[in-house]
GUKOL-224736 format. One line per field, with one value per residue (C-alpha): x negated, y, z negated; residue number from 0; residue in three letters. Coordinates in steps of 0.25 Angstrom, whole numbers. Each point is the difference from the previous one (the first is absolute). Last residue first. Example, Ala and Ser with C-alpha at 12.3 -4.5 7.8 and 13.67 -1.06 7.14 Angstrom:
<rs>
u = -55; 6
v = -4; -14
w = -29; -2
seq = 1; 0
type = ser; ala
</rs>
This chain:
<rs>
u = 8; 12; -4; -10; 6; 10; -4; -10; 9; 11; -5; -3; 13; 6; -9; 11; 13; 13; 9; 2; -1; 14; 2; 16; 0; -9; 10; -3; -14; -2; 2; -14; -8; -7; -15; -3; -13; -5; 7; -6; -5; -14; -9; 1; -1; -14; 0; 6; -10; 3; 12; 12; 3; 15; 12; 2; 15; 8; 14; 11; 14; 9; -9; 2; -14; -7; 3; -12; -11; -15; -10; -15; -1; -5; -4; 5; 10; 5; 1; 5; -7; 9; -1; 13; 9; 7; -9; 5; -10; -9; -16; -14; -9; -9; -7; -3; -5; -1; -13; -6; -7; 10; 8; -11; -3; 14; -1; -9; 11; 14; 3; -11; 5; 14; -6; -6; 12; 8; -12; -1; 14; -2; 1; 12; 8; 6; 14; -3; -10; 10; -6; -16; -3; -7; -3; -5; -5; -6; 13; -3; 1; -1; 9; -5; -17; 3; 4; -10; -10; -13; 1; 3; 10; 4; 15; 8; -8; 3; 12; -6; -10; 13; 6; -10; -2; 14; 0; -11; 6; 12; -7; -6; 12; 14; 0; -13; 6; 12; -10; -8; 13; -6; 2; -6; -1; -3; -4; -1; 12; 1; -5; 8; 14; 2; -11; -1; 16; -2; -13; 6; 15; -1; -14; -4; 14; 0; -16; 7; 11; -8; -10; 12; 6; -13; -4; 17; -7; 5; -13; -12; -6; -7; -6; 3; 9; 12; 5; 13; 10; 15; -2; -4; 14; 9; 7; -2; -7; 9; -5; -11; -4; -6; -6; 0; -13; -9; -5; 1; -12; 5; 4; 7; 3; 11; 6; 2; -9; -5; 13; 4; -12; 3; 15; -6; -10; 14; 6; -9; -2; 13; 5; -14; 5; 13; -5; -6; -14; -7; -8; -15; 4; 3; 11; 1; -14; 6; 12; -7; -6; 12; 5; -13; -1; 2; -7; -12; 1; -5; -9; -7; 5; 9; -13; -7; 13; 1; -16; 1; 13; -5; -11; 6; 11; -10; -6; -3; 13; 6; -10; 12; 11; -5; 5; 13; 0; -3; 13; 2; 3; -8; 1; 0; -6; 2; -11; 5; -10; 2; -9; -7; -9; -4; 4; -12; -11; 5; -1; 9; 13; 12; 13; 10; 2; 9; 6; 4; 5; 0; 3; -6; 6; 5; 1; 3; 13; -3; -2; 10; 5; 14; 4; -8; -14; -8; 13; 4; -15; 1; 12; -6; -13; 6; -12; 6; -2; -8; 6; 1; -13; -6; 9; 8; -3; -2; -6; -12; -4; -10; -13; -12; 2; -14; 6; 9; -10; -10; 11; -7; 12; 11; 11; 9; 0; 14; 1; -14; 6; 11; -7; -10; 9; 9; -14; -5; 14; 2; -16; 2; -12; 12; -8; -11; 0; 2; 0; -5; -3; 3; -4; 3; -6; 10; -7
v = -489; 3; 15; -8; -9; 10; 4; -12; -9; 5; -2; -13; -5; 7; -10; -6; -1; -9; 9; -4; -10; -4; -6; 1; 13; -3; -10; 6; 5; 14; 0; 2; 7; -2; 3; 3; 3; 5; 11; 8; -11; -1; -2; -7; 10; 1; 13; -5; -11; -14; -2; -5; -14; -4; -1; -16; -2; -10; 5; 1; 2; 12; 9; 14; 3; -12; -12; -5; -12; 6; -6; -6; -8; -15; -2; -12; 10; 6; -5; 8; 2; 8; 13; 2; 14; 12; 2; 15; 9; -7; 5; 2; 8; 11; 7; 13; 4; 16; 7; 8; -11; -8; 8; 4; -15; -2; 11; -9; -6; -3; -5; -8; -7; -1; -9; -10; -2; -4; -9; -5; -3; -9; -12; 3; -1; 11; 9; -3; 10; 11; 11; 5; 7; 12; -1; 14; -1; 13; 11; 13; 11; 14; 6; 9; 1; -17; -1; 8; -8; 4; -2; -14; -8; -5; -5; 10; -3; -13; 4; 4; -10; -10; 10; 0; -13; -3; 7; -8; -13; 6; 4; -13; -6; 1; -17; 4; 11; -7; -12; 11; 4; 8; 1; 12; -5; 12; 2; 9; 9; 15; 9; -9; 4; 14; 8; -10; 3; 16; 0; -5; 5; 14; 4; -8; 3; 14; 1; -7; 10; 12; -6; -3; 15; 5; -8; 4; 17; 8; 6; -3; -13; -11; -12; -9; -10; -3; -10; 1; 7; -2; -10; 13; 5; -11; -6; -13; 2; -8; -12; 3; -14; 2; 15; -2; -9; 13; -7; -16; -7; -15; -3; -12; 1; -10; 1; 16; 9; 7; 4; 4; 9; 5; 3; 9; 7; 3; 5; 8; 8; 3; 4; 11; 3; 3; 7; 9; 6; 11; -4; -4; -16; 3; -12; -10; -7; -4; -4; -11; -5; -4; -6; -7; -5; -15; 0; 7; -9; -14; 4; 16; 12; 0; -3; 13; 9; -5; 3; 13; 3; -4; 10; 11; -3; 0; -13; -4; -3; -6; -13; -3; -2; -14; -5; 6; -8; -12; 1; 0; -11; 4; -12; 3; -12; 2; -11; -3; -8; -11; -3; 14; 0; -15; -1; 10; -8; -14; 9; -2; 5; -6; 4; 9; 5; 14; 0; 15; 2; 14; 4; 10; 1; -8; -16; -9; -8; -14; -11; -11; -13; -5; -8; 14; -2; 10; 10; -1; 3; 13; 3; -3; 7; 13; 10; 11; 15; 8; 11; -9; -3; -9; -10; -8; -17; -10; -14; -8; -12; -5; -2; -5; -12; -1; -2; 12; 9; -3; 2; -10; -10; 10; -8; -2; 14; 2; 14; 3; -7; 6; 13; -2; -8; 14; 9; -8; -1; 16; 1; -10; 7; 5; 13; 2; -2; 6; -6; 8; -5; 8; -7; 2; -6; -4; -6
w = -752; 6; 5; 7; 7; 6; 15; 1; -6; 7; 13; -3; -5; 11; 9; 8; -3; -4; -10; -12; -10; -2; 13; 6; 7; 9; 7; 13; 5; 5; 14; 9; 8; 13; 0; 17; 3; 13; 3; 11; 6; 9; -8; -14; -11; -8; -7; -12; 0; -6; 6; -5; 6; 6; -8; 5; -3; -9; 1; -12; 5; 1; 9; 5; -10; 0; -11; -6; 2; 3; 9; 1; 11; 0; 15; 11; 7; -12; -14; -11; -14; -10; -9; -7; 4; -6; -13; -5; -3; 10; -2; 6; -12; 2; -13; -3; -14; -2; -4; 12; 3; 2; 9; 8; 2; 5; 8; 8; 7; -3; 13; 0; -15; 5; 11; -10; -7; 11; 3; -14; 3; 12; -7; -7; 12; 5; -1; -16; 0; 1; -6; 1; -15; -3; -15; -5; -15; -7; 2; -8; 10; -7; 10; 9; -1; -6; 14; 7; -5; -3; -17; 6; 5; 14; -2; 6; 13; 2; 7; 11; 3; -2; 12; 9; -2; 3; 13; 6; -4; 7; 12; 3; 0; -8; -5; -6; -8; -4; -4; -10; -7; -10; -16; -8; -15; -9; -17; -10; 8; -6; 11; 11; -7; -4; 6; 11; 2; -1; 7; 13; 0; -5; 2; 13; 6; -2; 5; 13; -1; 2; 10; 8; -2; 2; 15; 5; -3; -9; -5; 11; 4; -6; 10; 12; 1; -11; -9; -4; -8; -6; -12; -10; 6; -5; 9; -8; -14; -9; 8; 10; 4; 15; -2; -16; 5; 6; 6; 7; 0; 1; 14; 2; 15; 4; -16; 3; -11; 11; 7; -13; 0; 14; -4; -10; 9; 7; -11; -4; 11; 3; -13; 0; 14; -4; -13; 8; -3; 10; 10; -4; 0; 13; 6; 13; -2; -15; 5; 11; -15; -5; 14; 0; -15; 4; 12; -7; -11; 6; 3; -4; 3; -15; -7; 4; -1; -16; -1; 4; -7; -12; 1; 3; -11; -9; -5; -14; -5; 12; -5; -10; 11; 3; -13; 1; 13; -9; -6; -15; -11; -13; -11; -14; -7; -15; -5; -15; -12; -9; -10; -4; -12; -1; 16; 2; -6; 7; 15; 10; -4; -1; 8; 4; 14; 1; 14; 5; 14; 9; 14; 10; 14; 11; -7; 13; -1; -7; 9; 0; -8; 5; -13; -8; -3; 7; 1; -14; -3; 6; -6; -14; 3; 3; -3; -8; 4; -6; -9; -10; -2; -9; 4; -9; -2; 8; -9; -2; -9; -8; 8; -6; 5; 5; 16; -3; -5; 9; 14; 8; -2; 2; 4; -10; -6; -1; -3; 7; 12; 2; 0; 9; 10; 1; -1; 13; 6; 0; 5; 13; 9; 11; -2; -7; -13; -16; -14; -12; -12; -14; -13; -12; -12; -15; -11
seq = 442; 441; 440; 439; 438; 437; 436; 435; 434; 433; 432; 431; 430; 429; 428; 427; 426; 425; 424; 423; 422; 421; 420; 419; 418; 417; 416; 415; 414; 413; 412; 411; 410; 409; 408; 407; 406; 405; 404; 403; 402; 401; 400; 399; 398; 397; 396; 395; 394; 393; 392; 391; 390; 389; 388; 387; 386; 385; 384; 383; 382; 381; 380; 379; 378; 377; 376; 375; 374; 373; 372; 371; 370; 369; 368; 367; 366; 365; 364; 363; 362; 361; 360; 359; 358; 357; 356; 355; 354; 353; 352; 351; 350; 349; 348; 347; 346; 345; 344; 343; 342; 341; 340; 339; 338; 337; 336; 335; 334; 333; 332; 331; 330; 329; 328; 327; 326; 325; 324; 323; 322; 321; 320; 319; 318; 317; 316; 315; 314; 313; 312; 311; 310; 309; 308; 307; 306; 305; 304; 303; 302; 301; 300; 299; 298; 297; 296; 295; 294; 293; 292; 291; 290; 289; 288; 287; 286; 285; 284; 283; 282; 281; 280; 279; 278; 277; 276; 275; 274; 273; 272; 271; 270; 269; 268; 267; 266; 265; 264; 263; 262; 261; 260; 259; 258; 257; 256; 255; 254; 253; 252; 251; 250; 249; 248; 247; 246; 245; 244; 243; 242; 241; 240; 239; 238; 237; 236; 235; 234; 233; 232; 231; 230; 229; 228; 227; 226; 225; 224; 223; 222; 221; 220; 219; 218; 217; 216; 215; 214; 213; 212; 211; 210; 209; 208; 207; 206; 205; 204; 203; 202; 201; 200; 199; 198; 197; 196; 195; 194; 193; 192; 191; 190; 189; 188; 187; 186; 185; 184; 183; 182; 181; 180; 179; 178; 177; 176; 175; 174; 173; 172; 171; 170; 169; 168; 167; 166; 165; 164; 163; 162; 161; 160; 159; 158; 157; 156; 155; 154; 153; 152; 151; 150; 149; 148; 147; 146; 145; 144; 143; 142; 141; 140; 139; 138; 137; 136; 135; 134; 133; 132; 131; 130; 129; 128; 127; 126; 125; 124; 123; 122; 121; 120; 119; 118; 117; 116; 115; 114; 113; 112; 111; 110; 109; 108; 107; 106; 105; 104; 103; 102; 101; 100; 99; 98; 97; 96; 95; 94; 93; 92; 91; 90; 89; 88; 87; 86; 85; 84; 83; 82; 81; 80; 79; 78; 77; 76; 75; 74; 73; 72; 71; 70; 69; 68; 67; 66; 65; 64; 63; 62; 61; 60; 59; 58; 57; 56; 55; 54; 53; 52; 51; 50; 49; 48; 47; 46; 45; 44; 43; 42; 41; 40; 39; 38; 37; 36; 35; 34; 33; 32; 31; 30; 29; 28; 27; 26; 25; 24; 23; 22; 21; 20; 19; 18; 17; 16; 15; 14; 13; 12; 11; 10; 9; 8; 7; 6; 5; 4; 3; 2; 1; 0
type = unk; unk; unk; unk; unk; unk; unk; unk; unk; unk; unk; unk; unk; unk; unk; unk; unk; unk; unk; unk; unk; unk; unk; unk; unk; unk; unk; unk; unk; unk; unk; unk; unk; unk; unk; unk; unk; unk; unk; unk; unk; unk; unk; unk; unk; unk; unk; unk; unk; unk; unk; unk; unk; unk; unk; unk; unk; unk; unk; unk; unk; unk; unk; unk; unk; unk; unk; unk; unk; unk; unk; unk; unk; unk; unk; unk; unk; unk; unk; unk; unk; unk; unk; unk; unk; unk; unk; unk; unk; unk; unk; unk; unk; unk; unk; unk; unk; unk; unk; unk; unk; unk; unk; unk; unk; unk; unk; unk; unk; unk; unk; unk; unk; unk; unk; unk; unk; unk; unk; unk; unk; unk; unk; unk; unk; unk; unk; unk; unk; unk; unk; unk; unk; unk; unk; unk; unk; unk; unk; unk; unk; unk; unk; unk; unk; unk; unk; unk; unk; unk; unk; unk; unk; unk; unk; unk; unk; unk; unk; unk; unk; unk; unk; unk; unk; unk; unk; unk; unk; unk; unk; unk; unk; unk; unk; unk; unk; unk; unk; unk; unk; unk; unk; unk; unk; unk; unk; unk; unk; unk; unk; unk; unk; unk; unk; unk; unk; unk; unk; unk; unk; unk; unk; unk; unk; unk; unk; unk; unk; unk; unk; unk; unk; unk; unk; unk; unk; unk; unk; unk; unk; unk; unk; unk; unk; unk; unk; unk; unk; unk; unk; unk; unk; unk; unk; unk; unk; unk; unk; unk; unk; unk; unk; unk; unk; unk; unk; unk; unk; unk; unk; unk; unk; unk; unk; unk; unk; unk; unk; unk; unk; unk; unk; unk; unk; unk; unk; unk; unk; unk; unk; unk; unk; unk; unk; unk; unk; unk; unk; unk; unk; unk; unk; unk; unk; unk; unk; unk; unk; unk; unk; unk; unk; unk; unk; unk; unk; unk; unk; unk; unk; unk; unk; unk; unk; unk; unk; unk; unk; unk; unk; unk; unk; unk; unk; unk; unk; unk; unk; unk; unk; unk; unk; unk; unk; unk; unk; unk; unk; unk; unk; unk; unk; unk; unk; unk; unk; unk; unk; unk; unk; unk; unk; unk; unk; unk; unk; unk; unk; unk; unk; unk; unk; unk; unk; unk; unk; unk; unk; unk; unk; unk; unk; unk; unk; unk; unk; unk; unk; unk; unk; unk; unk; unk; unk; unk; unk; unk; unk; unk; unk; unk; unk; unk; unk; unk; unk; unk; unk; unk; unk; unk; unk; unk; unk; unk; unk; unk; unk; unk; unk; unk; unk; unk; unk; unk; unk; unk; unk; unk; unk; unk; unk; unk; unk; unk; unk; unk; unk; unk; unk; unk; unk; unk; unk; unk; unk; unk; unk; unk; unk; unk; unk; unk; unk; unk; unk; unk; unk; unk; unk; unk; unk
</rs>
């Protein structure tokens, strides 16, 4: 008996998705650390192994290159995945039930793992606004802090130009590629903004110069035939049908199962606005996942996804006490859509996770007090440090006064010698999240 499974896995940026799928995937072919996986801690599981693609028109996902990298006599990050990928790990192993193993004793989980960017994910909700509309809302967020200074030479373009004269593709060229430029602007490590559309604006791969990229948002309303506002509008519905329907036709439409990973600490360590900014992105991008004979979603595409894990990276860069914290936070910023979710049929759940365990929990004292810190090597460092993270708070709203960037979550080198242990990656909660996203397809 052979299922098929397709899980997506998607983040906001700098979330860590290409060393989430790396340490997913070692570790369901070693399977040595996954002790609240039920099929493992039952030994009930057999073995695993990589096998083809379903699709070879999708590109590979380069696990072994990135797992050269992590455990390599220098170990390093892996280079940032910038488009879609594709793995297959086919899981063999007994079933659950005694009635089943007498007709079926070994069964095969074919996990098709769907690596894209989170900015693709964001492009969904273009689908339901017109170009009037987007623009509205795109010229809104752009006047407010911190984004009006990074979108001022953009928008001091827009004052200068008549979206009612007639179209020139110089001025289209222009436009874009200023309102480019402020989206990269965004996306900078000082500011870590997370809604960024349309997404092929900052990753356009195949599609660079391509006319579908060459518009921008404009102020105002529709005007005449030939008009700069009709060749903009023109190319945003392009760009909706072409690049936005095609891959959610092809790709998001036929995922069982997602895992959105966000870096809540960069988001802290960006201020105020950048929490801000990433709840308006998560609400965003929960969209996709609100089901029911309403939806807009299951309108387009027939939408069959039932389990969303959104998951907070990076919960080695504190001490395990304040995880639930972490975790805590994640919940706020996903809100009450949560409930919507659920009600509409889909099982959500939040988990604070390390794809890759870089650091040990250890108790330092400091001027007379016991403090709670974490032992790695910083970034720009070639020694281990004990350092006192600092506490996450229990309110994303609640920002100390009077700093613009109160927080500051320093990341680390991956650990040396990882190369050596047989079980796998180190990590934290993987085994969890793929219980929840898998558990039952190994029953």
């Amino acid at each position: 008996m052979e299922t098929n499974v397709r899980l997506g896995v998607t983040g906001l940026r700098r979330s860590g998705k290409t060393v989430f799928v790396t340490a997913l995937v070692d570790n369901l072919l070693k399977a040595g650390r996954l002790p609240f996986l039920d099929v493992v801690s039952t030994g009930r599981f057999q073995a695993s192994r990589l096998r083809p693609q379903p699709d070879p028109d999708v590109p590979r996902f380069d696990v072994e290159g990135h797992l050269a990298a992590l455990t390599g006599p220098e170990p390093r990050w892996p280079e940032t995945t910038r488009g879609i990928g594709q793995l297959r790990v086919s899981l063999r192993y007994r079933p659950g039930s005694a009635l089943i193993r007498t007709v079926q004793p070994m069964a095969t989980l074919n996990l098709d793992i769907v690596d894209y960017p989170g900015e693709w994910l964001l492009d969904l909700p273009l689908l339901r606004l017109s170009f009037a509309e987007w623009s509205a809302l795109t010229l809104e967020l752009a006047a407010q802090p911190p984004r009006d200074r990074l979108s001022a030479l953009w928008r001091g373009w827009l004052g200068d130009i008549d979206p009612a004269a007639p179209a020139a593709e110089d001025d289209a060229r222009r436009g874009a590629a200023l309102y480019t430029d402020y989206l990269h602007d965004c996306r900078r490590a000082d500011t870590l903004l997370s809604l960024i559309q349309p997404g092929r604006f900052v990753e356009p791969g195949d599609l660079k110069d391509a006319p579908l990229l060459t518009f921008c948002p404009l102020p105002g309303g529709a005007c005449g035939r030939g008009s700069l506002w009709e060749l903009m509008d023109a190319r945003y519905e392009a760009y909706k049908t072409n690049v936005v329907r095609r891959f959610f036709a092809d790709h998001f439409a036929r995922l069982d199962r997602q895992i959105v990973l966000i870096d809540v600490l960069g988001a802290l360590n960006a201020g105020p606005f950048g929490m801000a900014d990433m709840k308006r992105a998560l609400e965003l991008s929960l969209e996709p996942f609100r089901h029911g004979s309403s939806g807009w979603f299951d309108w387009l595409f027939g939408g069959k996804i039932d389990r969303v894990l959104f998951a907070a990276t990076k919960a080695d860069h504190i001490a395990a006490h304040q995880h639930a914290h972490l975790r805590g936070l994640l919940d706020q910023l996903v809100g009450n859509a949560r409930s919507t979710i659920r009600f509409d049929g889909a099982e959500v759940e939040t988990m604070a996770i390390a794809a890759l365990k870089c650091t040990d929990s250890v108790t330092a004292e400091h001027e007379g007090r016991q403090l709670r810190c974490v032992r790695g090597i910083p970034v720009g460092r070639d020694r281990p440090t004990v350092l006192f993270p600092g506490e996450i708070p229990e309110d994303a709203d609640a920002f100390p006064p009077g700093r613009e960037h109160p927080y500051n979550f320093l990341p680390f080198r991956p650990p040396a010698d990882l190369g050596r242990d047989p079980r796998g990656l180190p990590h934290i909660r993987v085994d969890q999240a793929l219980q929840f996203l898998l558990g039952d397809y190994l029953e």
